[in-house]
N, C-alpha and C positions, 0 to 999 in steps of 0.2 A: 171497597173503594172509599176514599175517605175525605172529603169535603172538609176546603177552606172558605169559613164565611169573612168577610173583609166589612167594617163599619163605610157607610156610605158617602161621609165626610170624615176628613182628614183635618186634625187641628193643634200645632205644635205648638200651642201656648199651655205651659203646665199649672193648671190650677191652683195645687198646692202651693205653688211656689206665691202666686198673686192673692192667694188668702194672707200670706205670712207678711207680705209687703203692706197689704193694709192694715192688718195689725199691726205691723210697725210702727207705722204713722200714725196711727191711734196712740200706741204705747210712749211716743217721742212729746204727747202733749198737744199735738198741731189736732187743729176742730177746722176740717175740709168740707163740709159737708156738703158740698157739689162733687167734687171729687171722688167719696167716699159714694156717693149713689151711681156716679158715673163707671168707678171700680169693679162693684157690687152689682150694677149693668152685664159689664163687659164677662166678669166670672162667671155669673149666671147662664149666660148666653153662651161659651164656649163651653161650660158643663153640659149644658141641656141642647144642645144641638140638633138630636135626635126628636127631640119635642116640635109639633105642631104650633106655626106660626102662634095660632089665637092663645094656643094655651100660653105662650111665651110671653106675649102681650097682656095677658091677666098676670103673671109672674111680674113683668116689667113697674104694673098698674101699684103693686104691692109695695118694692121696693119705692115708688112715688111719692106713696101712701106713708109710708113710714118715717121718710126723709121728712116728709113737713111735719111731723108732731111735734 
C-alpha cells in the first residue's frame, strides 16, 4: 500500500521568484531598507513555515538585527 504525505500548509507565493525581485531593486540602485527587511520578513516566513513560532521569531529578531547596522 503506498502512502501520500501532503505538507500541512499550503503557500502559493514562489520564493525564488521574490528573492529575484529583491535583488532587483538592489541591482536598479534604490537603498529601501524598510522594504528590504520587510521583503526579507515575508520570504523568510513563507520559506520556513514548517518552523515553530519562537524559532521564527528568533529568525525575524536577526533580520532586525541586521537592518540596523
Amino acid at each position: 500500500m503506498m502512502y501520500l504525505n501532503y505538507p500541512k500548509t499550503f503557500n502559493i507565493v514562489d520564493v525564488s521568484k521574490e528573492i529575484t525581485i529583491l535583488n532587483d531593486i538592489k541591482m536598479l540602485g534604490y537603498s529601501l531598507p524598510k522594504y528590504e527587511q520587510l521583503k526579507l520578513m515575508q520570504i523568510v516566513t513563507n520559506d520556513l513555515s514548517y518552523v515553530d513560532i519562537e524559532e521564527l521569531d528568533i529568525i525575524k529578531g536577526e533580520i532586525s538585527d541586521i537592518s540596523r547596522e
